[in-house]
N, CA, C and O atoms as CSV, one atom per row, in Angstrom:
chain,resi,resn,atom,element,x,y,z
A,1,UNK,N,N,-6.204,-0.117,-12.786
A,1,UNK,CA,C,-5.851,0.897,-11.800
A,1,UNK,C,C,-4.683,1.715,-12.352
A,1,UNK,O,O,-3.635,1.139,-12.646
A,2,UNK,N,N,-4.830,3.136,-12.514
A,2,UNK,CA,C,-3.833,3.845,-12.916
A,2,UNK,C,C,-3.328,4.812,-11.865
A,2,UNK,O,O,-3.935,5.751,-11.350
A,3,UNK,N,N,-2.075,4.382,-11.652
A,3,UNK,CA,C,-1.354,4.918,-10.244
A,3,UNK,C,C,-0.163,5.704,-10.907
A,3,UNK,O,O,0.511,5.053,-11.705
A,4,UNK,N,N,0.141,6.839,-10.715
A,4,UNK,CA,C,1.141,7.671,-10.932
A,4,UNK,C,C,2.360,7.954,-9.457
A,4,UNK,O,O,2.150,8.214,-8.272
A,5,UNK,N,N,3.179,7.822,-9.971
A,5,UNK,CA,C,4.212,7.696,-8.854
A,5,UNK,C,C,5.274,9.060,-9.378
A,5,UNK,O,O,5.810,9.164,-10.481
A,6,UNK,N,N,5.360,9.928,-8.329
A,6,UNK,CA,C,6.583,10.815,-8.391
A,6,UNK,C,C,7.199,11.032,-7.839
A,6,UNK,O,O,6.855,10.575,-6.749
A,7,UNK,N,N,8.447,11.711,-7.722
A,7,UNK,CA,C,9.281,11.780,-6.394
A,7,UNK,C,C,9.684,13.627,-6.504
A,7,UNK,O,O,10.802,14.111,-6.325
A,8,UNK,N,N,8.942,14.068,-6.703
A,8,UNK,CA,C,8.554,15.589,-5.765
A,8,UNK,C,C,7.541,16.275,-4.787
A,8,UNK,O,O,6.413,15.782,-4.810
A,9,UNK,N,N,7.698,17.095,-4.120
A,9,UNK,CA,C,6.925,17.268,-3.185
A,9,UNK,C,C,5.392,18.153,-3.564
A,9,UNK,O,O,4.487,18.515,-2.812
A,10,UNK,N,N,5.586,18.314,-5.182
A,10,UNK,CA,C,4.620,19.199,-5.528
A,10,UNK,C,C,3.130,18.294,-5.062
A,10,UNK,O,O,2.988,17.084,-4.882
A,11,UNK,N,N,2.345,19.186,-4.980
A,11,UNK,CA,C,0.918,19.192,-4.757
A,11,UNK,C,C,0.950,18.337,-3.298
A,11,UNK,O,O,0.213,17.363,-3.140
A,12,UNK,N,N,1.468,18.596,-2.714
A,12,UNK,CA,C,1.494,17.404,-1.539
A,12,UNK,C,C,0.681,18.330,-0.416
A,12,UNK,O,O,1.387,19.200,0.095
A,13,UNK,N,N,-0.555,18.275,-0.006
A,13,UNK,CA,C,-0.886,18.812,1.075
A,13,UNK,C,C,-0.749,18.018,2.281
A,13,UNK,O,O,-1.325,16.930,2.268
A,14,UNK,N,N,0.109,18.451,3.659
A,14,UNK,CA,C,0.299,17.813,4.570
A,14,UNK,C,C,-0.590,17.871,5.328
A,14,UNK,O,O,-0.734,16.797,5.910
A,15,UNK,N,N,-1.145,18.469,5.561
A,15,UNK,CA,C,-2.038,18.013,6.720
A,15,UNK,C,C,-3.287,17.028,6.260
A,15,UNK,O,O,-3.735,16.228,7.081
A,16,UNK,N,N,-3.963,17.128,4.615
A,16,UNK,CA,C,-4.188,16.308,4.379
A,16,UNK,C,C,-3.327,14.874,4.832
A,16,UNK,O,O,-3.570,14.094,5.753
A,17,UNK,N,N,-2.328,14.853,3.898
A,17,UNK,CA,C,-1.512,13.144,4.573
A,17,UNK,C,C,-0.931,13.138,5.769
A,17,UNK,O,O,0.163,12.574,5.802
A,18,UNK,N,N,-1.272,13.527,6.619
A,18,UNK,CA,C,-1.464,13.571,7.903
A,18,UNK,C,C,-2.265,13.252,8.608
A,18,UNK,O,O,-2.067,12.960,9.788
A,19,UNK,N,N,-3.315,13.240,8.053
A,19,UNK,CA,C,-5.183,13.118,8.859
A,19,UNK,C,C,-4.867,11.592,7.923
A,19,UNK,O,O,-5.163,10.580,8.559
A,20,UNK,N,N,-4.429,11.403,6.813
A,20,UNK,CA,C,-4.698,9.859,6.223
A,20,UNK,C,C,-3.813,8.910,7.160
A,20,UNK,O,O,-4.368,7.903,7.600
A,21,UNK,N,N,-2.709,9.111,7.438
A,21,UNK,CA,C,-2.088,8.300,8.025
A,21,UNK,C,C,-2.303,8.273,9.802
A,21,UNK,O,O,-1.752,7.425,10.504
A,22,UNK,N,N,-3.051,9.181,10.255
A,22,UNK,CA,C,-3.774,8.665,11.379
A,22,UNK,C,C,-5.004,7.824,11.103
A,22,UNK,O,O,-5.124,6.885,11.888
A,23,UNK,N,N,-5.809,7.915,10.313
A,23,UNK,CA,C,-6.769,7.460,10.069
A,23,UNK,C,C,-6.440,5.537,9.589
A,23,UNK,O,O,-7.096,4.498,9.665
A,24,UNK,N,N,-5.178,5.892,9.145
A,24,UNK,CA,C,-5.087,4.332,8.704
A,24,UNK,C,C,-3.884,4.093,9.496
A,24,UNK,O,O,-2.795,3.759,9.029
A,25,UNK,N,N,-4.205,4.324,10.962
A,25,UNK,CA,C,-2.802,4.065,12.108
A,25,UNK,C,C,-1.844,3.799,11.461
A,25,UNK,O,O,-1.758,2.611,11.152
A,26,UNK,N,N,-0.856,4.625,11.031
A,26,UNK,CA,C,0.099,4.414,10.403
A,26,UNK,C,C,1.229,5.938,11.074
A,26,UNK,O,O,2.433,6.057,10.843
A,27,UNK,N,N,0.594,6.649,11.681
A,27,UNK,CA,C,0.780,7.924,12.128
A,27,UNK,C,C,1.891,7.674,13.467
A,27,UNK,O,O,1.577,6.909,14.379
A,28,UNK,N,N,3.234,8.423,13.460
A,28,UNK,CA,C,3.987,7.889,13.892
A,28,UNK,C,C,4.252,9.406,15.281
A,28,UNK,O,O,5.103,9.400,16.170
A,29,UNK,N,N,3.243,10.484,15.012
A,29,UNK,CA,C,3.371,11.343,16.053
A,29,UNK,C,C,4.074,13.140,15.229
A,29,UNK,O,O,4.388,14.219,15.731
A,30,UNK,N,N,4.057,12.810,14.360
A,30,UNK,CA,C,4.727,14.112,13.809
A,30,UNK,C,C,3.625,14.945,13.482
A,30,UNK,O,O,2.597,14.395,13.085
A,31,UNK,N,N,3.668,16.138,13.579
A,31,UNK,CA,C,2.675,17.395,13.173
A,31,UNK,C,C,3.280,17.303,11.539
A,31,UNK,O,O,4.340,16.981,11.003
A,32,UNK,N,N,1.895,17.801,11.101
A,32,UNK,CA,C,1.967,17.970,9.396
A,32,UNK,C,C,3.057,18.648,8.849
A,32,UNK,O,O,3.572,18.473,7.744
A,33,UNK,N,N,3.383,19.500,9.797
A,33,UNK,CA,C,4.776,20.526,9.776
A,33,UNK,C,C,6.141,19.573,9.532
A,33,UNK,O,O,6.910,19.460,8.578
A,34,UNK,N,N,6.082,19.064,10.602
A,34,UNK,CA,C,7.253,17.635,10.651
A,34,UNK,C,C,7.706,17.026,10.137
A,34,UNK,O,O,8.902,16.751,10.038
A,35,UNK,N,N,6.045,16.333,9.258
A,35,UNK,CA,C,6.194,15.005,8.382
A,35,UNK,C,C,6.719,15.960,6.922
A,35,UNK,O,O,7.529,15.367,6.211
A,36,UNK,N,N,6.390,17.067,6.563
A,36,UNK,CA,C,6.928,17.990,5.859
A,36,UNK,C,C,8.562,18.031,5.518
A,36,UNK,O,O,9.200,17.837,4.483
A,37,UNK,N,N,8.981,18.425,7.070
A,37,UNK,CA,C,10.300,18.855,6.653
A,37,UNK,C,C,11.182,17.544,6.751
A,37,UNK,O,O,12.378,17.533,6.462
A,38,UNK,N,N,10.248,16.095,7.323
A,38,UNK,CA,C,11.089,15.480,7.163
A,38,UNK,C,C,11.480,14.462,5.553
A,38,UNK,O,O,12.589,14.022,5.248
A,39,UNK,N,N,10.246,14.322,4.799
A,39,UNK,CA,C,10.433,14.372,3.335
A,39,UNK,C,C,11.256,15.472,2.439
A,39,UNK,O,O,11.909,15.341,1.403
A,40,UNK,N,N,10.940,16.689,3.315
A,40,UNK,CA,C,11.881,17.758,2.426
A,40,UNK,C,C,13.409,17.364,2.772
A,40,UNK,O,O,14.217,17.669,1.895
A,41,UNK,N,N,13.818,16.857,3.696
A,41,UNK,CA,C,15.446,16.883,4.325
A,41,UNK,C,C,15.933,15.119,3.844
A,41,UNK,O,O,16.798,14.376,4.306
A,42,UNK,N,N,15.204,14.985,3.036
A,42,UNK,CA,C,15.332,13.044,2.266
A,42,UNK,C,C,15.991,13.172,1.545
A,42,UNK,O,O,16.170,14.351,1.239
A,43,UNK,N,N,16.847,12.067,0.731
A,43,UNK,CA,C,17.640,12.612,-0.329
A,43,UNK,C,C,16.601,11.884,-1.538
A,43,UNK,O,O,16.657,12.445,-2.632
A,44,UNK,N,N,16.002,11.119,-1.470
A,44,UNK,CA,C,14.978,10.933,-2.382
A,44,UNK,C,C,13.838,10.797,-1.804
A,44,UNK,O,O,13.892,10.407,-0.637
A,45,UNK,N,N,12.477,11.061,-2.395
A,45,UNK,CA,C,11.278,10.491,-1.883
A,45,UNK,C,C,10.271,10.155,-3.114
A,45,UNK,O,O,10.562,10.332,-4.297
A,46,UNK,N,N,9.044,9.642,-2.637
A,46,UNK,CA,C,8.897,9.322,-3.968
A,46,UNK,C,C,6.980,8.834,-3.608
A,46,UNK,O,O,6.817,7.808,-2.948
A,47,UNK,N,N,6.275,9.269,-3.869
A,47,UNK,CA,C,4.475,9.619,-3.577
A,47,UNK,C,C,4.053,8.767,-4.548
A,47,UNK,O,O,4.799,8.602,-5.513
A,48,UNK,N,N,2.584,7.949,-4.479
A,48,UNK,CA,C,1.737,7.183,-5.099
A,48,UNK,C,C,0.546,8.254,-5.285
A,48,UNK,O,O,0.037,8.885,-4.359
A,49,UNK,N,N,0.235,8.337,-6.476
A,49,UNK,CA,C,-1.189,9.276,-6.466
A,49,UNK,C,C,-2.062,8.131,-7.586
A,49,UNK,O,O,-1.615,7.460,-8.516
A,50,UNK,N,N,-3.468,8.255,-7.037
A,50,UNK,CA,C,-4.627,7.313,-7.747
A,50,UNK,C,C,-5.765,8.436,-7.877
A,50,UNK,O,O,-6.673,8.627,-7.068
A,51,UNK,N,N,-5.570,9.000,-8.836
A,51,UNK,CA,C,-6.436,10.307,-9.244
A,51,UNK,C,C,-5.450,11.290,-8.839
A,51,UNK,O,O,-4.266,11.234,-9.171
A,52,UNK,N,N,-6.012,12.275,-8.047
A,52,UNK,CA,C,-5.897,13.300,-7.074
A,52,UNK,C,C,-5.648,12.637,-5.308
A,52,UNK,O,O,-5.384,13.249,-4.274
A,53,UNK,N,N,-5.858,11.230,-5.551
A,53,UNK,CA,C,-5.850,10.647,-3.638
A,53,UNK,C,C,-4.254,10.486,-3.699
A,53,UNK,O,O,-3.696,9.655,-4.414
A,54,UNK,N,N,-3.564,11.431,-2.817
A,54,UNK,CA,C,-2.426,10.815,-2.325
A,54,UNK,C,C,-2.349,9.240,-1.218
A,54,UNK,O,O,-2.817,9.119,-0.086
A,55,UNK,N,N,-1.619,8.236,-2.020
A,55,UNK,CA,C,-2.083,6.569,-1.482
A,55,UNK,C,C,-0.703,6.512,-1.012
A,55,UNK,O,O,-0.671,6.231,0.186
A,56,UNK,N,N,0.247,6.650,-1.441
A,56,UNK,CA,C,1.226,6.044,-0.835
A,56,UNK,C,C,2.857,6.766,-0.917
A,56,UNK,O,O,3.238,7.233,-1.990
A,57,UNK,N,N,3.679,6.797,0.216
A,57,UNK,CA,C,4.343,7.073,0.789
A,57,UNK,C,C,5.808,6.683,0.905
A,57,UNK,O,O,5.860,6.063,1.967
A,58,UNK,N,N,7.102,6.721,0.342
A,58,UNK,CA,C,8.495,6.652,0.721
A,58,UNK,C,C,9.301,7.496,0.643
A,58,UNK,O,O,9.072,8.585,0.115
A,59,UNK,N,N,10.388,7.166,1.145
A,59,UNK,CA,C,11.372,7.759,1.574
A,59,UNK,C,C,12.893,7.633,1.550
A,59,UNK,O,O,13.134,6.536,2.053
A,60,UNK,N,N,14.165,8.302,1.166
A,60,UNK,CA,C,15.134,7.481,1.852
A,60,UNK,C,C,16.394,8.547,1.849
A,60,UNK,O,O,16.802,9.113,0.834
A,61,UNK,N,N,17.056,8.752,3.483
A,61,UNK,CA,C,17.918,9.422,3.808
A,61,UNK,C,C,19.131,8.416,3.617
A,61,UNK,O,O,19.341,7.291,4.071
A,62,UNK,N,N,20.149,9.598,2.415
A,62,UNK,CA,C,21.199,9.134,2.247
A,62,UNK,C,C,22.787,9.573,2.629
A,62,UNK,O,O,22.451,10.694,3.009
A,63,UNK,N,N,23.934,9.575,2.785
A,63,UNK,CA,C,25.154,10.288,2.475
A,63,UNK,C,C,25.205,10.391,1.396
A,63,UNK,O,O,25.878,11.382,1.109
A,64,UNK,N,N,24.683,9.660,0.192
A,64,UNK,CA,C,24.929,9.820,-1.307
A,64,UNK,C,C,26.537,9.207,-1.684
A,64,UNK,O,O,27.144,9.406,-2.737
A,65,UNK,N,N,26.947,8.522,-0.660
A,65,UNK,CA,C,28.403,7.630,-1.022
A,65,UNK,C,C,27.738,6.376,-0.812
A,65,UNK,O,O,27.679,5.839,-1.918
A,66,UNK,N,N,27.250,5.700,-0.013
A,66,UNK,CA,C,27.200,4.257,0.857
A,66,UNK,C,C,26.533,4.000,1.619
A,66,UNK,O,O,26.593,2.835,2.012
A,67,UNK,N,N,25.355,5.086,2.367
A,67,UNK,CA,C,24.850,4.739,3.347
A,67,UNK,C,C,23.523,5.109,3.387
A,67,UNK,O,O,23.258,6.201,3.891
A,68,UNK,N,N,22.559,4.358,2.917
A,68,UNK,CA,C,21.226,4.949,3.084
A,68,UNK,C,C,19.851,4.047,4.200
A,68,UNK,O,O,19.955,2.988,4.817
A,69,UNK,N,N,18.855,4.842,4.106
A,69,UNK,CA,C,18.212,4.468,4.736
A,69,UNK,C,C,16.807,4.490,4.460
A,69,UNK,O,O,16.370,5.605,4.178
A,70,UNK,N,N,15.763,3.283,4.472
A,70,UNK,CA,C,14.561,3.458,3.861
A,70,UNK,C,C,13.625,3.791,4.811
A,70,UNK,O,O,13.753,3.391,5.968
A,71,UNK,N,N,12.451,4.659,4.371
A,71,UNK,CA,C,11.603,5.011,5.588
A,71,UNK,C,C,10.626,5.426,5.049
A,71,UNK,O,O,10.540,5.741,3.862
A,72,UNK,N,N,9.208,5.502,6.421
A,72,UNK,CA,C,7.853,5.651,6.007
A,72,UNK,C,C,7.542,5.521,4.581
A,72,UNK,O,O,7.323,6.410,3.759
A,73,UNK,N,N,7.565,4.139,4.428
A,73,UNK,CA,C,6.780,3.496,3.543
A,73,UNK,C,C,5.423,3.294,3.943
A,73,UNK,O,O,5.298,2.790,5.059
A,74,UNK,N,N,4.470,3.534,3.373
A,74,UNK,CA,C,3.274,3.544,3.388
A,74,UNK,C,C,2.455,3.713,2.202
A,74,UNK,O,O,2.670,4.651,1.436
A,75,UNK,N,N,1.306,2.662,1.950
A,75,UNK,CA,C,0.455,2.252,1.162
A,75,UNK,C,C,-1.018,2.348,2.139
A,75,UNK,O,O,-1.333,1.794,3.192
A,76,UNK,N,N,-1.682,3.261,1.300
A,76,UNK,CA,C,-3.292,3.357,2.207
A,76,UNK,C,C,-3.760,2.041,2.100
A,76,UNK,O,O,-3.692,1.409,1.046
A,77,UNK,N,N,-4.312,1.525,3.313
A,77,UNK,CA,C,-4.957,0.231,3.056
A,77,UNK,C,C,-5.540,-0.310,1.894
A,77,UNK,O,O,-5.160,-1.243,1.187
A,78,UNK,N,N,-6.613,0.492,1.804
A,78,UNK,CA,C,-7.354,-0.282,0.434
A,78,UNK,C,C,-6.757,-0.320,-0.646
A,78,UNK,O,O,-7.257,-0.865,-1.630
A,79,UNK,N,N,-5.637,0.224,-0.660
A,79,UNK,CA,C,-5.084,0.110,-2.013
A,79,UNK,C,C,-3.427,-0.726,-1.789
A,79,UNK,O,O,-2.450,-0.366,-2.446
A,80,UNK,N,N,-3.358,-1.992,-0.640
A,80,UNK,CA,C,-2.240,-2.473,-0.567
A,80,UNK,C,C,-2.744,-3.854,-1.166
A,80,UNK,O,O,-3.868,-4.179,-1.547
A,81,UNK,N,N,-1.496,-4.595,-1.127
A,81,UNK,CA,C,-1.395,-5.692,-1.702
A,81,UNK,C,C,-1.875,-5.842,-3.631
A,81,UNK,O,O,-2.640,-6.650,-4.158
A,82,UNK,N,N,-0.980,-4.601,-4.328
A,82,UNK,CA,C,-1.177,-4.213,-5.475
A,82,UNK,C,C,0.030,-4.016,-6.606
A,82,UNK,O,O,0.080,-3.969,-7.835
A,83,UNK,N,N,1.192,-3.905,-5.249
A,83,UNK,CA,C,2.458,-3.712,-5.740
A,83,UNK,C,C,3.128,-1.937,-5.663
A,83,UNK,O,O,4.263,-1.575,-5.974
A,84,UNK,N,N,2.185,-1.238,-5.238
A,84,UNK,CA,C,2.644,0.071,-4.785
A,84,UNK,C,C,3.535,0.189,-4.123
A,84,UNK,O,O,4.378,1.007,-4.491
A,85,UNK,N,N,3.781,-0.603,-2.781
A,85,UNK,CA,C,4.947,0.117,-1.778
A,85,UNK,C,C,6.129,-0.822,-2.904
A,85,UNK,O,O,7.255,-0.581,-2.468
A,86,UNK,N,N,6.203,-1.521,-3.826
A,86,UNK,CA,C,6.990,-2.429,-4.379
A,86,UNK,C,C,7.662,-1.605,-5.253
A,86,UNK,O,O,8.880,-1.629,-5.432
A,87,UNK,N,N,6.763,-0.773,-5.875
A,87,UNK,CA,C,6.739,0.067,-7.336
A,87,UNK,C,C,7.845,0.745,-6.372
A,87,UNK,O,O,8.983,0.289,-6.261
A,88,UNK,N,N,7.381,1.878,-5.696
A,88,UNK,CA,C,8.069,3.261,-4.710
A,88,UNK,C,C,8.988,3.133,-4.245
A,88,UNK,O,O,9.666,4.160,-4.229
A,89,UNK,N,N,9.691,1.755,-3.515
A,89,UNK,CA,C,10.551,0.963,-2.989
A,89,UNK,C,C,11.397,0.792,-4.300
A,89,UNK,O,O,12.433,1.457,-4.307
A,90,UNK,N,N,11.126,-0.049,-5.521
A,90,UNK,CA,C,12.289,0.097,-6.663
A,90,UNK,C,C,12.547,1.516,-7.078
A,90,UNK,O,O,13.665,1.872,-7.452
A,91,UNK,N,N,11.792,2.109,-7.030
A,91,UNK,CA,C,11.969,3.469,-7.631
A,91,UNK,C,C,13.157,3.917,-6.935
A,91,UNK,O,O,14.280,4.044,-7.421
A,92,UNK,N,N,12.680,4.211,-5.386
A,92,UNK,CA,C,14.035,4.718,-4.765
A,92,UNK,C,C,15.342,3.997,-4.965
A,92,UNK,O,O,16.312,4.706,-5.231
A,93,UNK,N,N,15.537,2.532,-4.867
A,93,UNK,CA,C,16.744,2.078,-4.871
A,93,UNK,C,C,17.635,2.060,-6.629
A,93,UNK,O,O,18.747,1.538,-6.543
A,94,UNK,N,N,17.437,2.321,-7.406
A,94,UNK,CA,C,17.478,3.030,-8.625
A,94,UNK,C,C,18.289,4.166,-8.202
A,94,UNK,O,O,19.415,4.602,-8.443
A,95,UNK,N,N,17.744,4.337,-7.808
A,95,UNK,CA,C,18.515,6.064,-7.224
A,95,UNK,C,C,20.215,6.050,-6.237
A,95,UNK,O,O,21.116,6.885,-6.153
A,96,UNK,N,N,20.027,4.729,-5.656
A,96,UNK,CA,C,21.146,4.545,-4.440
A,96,UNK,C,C,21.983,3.541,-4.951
A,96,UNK,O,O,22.344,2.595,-4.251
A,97,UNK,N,N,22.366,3.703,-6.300
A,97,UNK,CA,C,23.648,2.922,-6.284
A,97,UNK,C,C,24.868,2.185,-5.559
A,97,UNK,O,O,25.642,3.037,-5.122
A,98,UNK,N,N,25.151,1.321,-5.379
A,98,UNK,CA,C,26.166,1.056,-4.685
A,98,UNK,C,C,26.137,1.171,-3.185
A,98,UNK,O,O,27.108,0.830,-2.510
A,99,UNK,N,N,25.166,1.592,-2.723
A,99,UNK,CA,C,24.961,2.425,-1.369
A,99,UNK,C,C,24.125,0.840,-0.751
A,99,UNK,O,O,23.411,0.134,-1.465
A,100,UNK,N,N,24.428,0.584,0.620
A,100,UNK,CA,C,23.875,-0.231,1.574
A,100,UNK,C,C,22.719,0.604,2.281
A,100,UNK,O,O,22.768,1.687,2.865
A,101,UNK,N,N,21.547,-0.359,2.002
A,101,UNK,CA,C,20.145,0.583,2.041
A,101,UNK,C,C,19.847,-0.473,3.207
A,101,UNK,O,O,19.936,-1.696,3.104
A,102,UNK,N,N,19.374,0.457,4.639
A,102,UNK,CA,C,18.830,-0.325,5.487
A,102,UNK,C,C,17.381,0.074,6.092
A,102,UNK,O,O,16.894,1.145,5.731
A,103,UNK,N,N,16.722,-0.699,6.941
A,103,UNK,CA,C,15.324,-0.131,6.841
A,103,UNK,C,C,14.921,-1.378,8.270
A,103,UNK,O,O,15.182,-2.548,8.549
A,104,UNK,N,N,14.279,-0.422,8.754
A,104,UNK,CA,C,13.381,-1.061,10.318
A,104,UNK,C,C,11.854,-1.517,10.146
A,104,UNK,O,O,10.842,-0.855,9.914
A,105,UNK,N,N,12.055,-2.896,10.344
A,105,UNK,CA,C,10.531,-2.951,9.885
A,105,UNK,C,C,9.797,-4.162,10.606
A,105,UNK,O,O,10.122,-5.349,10.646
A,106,UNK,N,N,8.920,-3.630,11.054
A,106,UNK,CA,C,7.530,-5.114,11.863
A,106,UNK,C,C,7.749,-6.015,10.996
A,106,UNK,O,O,7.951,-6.109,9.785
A,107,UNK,N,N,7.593,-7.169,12.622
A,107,UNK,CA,C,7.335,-8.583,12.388
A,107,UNK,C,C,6.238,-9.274,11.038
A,107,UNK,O,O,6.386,-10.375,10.506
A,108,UNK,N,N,5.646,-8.711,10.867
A,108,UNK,CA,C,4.312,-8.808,9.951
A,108,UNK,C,C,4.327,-8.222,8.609
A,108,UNK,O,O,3.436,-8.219,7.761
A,109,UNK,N,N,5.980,-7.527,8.562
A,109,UNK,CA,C,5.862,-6.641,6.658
A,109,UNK,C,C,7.169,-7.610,6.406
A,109,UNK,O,O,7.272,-7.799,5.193
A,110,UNK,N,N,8.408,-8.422,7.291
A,110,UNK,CA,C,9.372,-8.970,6.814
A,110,UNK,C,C,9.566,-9.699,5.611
A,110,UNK,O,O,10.663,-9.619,5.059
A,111,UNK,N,N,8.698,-10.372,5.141
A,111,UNK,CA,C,8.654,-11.173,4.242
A,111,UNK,C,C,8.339,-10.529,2.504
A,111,UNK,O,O,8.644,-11.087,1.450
A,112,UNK,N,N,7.767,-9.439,2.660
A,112,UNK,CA,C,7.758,-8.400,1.319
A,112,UNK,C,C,9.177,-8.096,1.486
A,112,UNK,O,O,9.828,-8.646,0.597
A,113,UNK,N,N,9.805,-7.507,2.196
A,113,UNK,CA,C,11.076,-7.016,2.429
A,113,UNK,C,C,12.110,-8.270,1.419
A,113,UNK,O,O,12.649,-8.355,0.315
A,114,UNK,N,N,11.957,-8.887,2.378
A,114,UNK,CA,C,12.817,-10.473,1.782
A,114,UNK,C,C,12.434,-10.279,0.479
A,114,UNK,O,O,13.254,-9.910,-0.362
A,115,UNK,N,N,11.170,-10.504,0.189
A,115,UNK,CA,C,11.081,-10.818,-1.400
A,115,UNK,C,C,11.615,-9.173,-2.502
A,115,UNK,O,O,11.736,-8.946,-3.706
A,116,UNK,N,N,11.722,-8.688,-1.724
A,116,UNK,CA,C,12.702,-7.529,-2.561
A,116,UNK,C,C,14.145,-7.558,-2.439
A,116,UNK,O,O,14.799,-6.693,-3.022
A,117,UNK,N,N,14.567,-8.213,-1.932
A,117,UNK,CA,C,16.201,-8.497,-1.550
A,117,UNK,C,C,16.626,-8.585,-0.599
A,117,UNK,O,O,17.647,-9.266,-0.507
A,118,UNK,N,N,16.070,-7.948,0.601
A,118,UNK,CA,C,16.491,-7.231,1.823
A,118,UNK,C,C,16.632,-8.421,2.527
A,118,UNK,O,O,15.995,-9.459,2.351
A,119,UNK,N,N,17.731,-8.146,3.539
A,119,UNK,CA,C,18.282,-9.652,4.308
A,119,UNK,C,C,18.298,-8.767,5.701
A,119,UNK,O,O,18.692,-7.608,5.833
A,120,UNK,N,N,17.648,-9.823,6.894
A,120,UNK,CA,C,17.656,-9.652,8.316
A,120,UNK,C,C,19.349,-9.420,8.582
A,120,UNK,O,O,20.365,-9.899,8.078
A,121,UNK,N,N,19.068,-8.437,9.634
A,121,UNK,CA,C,20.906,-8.626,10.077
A,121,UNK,C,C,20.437,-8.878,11.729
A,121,UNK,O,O,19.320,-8.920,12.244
A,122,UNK,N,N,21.882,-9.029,12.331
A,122,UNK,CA,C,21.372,-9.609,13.886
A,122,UNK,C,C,20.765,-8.762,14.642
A,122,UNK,O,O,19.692,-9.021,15.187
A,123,UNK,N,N,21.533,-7.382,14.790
A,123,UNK,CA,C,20.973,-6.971,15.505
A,123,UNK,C,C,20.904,-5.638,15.017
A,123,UNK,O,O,21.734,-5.158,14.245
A,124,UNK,N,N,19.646,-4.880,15.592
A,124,UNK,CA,C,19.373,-3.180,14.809
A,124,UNK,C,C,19.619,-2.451,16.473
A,124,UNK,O,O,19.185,-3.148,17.390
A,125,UNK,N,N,20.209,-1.263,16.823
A,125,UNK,CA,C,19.585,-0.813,17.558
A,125,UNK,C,C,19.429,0.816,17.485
A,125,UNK,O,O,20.057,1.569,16.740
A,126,UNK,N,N,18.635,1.095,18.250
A,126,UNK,CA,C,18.298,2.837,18.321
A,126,UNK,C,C,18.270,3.637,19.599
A,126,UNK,O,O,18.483,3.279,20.757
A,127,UNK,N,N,18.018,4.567,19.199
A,127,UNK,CA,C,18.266,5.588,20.456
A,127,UNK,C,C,17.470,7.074,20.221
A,127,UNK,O,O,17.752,7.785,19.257
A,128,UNK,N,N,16.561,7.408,21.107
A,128,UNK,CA,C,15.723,8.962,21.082
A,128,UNK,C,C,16.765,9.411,21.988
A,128,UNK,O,O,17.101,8.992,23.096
A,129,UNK,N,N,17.320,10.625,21.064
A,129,UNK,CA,C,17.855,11.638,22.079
A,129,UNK,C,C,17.296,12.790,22.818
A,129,UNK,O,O,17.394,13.921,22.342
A,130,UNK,N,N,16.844,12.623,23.701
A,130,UNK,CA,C,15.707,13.839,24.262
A,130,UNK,C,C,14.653,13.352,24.313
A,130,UNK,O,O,14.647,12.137,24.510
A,131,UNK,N,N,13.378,14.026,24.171
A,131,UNK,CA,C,12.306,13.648,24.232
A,131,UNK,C,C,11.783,13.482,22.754
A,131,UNK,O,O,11.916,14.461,22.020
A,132,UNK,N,N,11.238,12.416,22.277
A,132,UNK,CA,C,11.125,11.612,21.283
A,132,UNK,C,C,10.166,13.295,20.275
A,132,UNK,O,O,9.224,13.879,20.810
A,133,UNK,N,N,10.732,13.716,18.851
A,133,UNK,CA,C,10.071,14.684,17.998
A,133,UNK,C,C,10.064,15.884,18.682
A,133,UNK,O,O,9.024,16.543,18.664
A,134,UNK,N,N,11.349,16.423,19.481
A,134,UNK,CA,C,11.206,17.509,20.662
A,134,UNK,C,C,11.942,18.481,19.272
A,134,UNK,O,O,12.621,17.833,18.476
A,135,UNK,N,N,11.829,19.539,19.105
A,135,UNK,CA,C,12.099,20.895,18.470
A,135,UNK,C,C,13.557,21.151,18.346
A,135,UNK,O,O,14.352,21.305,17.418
A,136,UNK,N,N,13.613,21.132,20.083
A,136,UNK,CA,C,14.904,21.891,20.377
A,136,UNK,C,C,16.336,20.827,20.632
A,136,UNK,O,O,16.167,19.733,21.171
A,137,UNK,N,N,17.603,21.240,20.225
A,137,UNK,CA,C,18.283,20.117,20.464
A,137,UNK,C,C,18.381,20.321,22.012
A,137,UNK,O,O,18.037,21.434,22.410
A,138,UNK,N,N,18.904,19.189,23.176
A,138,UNK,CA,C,19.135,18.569,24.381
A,138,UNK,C,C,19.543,19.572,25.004
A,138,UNK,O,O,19.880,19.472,26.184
C-alpha cells in the first residue's frame, strides 16, 4: 500500500471530503465551507492520499509556544487499522515541540492514543458558545 501523506491544502476538494466523512459517520456538522476554513486557520495539518482517494485526515491548533491541540483525525474505514492516523499523528507532533498537545477522544479510540504517549487527565471540559457552528459571534 502506497500512502502519501502531506500537510498542505493543495488538491483538497471539500465537498468531496465532506460527502466522505458523512458517508463514513465521522461528519461532525460543518458545511464543506467550514471544514475548509477550519484546516486553513490550523497551525499544522496534514492529509493521507492512496492514489488520488483523499483517506485520511489531521489537524492541530496551536499558540506555537506551549499549547496545542489535536483534532479531526480521521482514517476512512477501509483503510484503518494500517497505521495512517499513527503516521499523520507523528507527523504533526514533530512539528510541536515542547508544546503540551491535548486531544478529546471516544471511549473506543483511547487505547491507540495511550499507545502513542498520550495520558488521560481527570477531567476535560467544554463549552458551545451560541448555537453550536453559528456564523455570527453571540
Amino acid at each position: 500500500m502506497n500512502i502519501l501523506y502531506r500537510n498542505d491544502l493543495a488538491e483538497i476538494e471539500w465537498p468531496t471530503l465532506k460527502a466522505a466523512l458523512v458517508a463514513d459517520l465521522f461528519d461532525n456538522g460543518r458545511t464543506a465551507e467550514q471544514l475548509k476554513l477550519s484546516f486553513q486557520n490550523s497551525q499544522a495539518v496534514c492529509f493521507a492520499w492512496s492514489g488520488d482517494q483523499l483517506i485520511g485526515t489531521a489537524r492541530v491548533l496551536s499558540d506555537g509556544v506551549c499549547n496545542a491541540y489535536l483534532v479531526d483525525v480521521w482514517t476512512q474505514s477501509s483503510f484503518r487499522r494500517r497505521g495512517i492516523a499513527r503516521e499523520m499523528i507523528q507527523r504533526l507532533l514533530k512539528l510541536l515541540p515542547g508544546q503540551h498537545v491535548y486531544l478529546q477522544a471516544d471511549k473506543d479510540i483511547v487505547e491507540f492514543y495511550e499507545h502513542l504517549g498520550f495520558a488521560a487527565q481527570p477531567i476535560g471540559m467544554s463549552l458551545v458558545v451560541g448555537k453550536w457552528l453559528q456564523d455570527e459571534p453571540v
